[in-house]
C-alpha positions in Angstrom: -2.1 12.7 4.3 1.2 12.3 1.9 4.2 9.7 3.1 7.8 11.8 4.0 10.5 12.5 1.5 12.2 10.2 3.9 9.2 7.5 3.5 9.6 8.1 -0.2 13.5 7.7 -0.3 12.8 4.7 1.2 9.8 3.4 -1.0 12.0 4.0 -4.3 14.4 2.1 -2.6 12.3 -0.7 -1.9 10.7 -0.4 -5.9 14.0 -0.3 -7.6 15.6 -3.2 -5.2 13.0 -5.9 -6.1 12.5 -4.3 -9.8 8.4 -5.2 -10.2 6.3 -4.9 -13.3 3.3 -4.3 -12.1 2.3 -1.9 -8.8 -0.8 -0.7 -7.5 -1.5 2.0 -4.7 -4.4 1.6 -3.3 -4.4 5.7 -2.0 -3.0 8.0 -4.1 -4.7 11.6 -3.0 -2.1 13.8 -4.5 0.5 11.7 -6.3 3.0 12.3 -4.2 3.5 8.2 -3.2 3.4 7.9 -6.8 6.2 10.0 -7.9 8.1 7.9 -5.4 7.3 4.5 -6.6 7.8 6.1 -10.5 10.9 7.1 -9.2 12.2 3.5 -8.0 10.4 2.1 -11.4 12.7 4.4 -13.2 16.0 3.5 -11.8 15.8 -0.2 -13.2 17.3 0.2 -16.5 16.6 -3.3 -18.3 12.7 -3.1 -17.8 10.4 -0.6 -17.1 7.5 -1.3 -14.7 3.8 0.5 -14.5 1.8 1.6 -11.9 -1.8 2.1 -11.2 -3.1 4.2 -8.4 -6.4 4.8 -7.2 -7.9 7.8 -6.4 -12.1 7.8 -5.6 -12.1 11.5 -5.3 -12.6 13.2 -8.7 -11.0 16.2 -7.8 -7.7 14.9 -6.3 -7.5 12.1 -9.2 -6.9 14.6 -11.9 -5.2 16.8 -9.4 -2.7 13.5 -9.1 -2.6 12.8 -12.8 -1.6 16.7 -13.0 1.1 16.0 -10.8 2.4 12.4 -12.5 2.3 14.1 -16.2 6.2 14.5 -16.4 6.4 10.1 -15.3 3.0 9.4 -17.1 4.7 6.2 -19.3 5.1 5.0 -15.6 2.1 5.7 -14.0 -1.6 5.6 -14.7 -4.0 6.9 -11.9 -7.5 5.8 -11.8 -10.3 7.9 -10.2 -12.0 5.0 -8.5 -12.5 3.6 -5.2 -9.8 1.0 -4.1 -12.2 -1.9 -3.6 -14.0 -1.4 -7.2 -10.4 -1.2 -8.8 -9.5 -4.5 -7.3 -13.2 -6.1 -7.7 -12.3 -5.1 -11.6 -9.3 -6.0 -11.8 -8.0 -9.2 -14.2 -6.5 -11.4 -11.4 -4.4 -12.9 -14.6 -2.0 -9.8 -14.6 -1.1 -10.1 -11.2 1.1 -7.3 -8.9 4.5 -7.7 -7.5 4.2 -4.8 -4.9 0.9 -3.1 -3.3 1.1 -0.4 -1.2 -2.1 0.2 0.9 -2.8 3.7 1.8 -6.6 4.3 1.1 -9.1 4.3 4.0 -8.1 2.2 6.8 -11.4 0.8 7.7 -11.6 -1.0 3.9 -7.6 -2.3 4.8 -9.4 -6.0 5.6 -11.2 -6.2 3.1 -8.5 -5.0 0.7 -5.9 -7.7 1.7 -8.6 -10.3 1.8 -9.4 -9.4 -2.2 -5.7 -9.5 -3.3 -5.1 -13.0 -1.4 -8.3 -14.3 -2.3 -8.3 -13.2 -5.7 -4.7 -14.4 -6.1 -3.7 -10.8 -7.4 -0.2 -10.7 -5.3 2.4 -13.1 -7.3 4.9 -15.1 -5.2 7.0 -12.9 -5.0 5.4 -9.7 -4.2 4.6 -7.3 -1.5 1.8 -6.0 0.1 3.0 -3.0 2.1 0.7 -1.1 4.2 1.1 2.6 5.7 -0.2 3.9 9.3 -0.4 0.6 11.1 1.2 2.1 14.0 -1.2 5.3 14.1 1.2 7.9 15.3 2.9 5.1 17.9 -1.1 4.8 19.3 -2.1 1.2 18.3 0.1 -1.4 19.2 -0.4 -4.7 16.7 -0.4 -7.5 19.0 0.4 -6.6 22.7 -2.6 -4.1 24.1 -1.5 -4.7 28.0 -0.1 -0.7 28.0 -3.1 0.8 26.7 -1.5 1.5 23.6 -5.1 2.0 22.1 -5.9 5.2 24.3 -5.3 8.5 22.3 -6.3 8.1 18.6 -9.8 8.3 17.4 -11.4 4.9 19.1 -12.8 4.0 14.8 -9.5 4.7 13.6 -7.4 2.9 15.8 -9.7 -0.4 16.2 -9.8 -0.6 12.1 -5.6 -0.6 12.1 -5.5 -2.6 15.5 -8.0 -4.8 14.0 -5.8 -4.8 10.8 -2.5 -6.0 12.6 -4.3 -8.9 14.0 -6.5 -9.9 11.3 -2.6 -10.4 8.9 -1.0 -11.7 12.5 -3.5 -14.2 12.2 -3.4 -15.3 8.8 -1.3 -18.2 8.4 -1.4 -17.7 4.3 1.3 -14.8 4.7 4.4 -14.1 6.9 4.5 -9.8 8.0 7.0 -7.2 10.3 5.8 -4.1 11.2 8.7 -1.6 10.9 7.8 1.0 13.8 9.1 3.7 11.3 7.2 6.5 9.8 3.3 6.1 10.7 4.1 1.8 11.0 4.8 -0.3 7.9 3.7 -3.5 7.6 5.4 -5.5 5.0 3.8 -8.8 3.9 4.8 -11.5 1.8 2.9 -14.7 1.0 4.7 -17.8 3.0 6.8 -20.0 1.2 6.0 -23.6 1.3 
C-alpha cells in the first residue's frame, strides 16, 4: 500500500524537475508518498512549493501528519475523502502535479473533477499509480487475457480507467510499465 523507495527516488525526481507550487495526492495512508514529493519540493531552492494530501481514514491521517511533522512547512494532510477534498476545493488555485493513489474505483471520477473543474493548470501533471495492477490489466490491448488474475472489481475499475483517459481527446497520457503502472497525463496543447 506505500510506492518503493525506488518509486519515490523517482517521484522527487519528477517534483523537483518541473518545480510546482501547488500538489495534491489524492492517497496518502501513511505519508510515505508524501515525504517523497516533500522531498522533490525541497530541492528547488528559489521557491518552495505545498502539498495537500488526503487521507479519509482518521486513524492513518494523523498517523501521516505524525510522520510529515519534520517537512510540515511542505506538507499539509487532510483527513478527508479524495472526492470531497476536490468537490471543496477553490478551482482558482489550481495544481501543477496530482498524483492519484486513493481508491481505484473513484480514479474516473477523480480525473473527470480535476478536468472539469479546470483544477490542473497547463502545465501540470496528473500522475496515477497501479494502472498496470501487478502486470494483470493491460490498458488498451485485452486479446492475451491480460485481465485474468487480479480481483475481476479491481482490475475492470483500472482497465476501465486506461481507457476512459485513452479516450479522452482533452489530454495526451503514456503508461510507464514501471512499478505497479504509471500513467502520466498532461492536458493537450493546442
Amino acid at each position: 500500500m506505500m510506492i518503493s523507495p525506488t518509486q519515490g527516488q523517482a517521484m522527487s525526481m519528477l517534483i523537483s524537475a518541473i518545480r510546482p507550487n501547488r500538489v495534491l495526492e489524492l492517497g496518502c495512508f501513511v505519508g510515505n508518498s508524501a515525504l517523497w514529493i516533500a522531498d522533490g519540493l525541497s530541492n528547488v531552492p528559489e521557491k518552495k512549493g505545498h502539498l495537500w494530501t488526503c487521507e479519509i481514514d482518521p486513524k492513518m491521517a494523523a498517523f501521516a501528519t505524525k510522520n510529515v511533522e519534520m517537512v510540515s512547512d511542505l506538507v499539509t494532510v487532510v483527513n478527508s475523502s479524495a472526492q470531497d477534498f476536490l468537490d471543496s476545493w477553490n478551482e482558482k488555485n489550481q495544481f501543477d502535479f496530482i498524483f492519484i493513489d486513493a481508491d481505484k474505483g473513484g480514479y474516473i471520477n477523480y480525473y473527470e473533477t480535476i478536468l472539469s473543474r479546470n483544477m490542473l493548470s497547463l502545465s501540470g501533471l496528473i500522475v496515477a499509480d497501479n494502472v498496470l495492477f501487478k502486470d494483470q490489466v493491460h490498458p488498451i490491448d485485452n486479446r492475451l487475457g491480460g485481465m485474468i488474475k487480479a480481483p475481476k472489481s479491481i482490475r475492470e475499475k483500472v482497465y476501465n480507467f486506461n481507457l476512459h483517459v485513452s479516450l479522452d481527446n482533452r489530454t495526451e497520457q503514456v503508461i510507464l510499465p514501471i512499478f505497479d503502472g504509471l500513467s502520466i497525463i498532461r492536458l493537450k496543447r493546442n
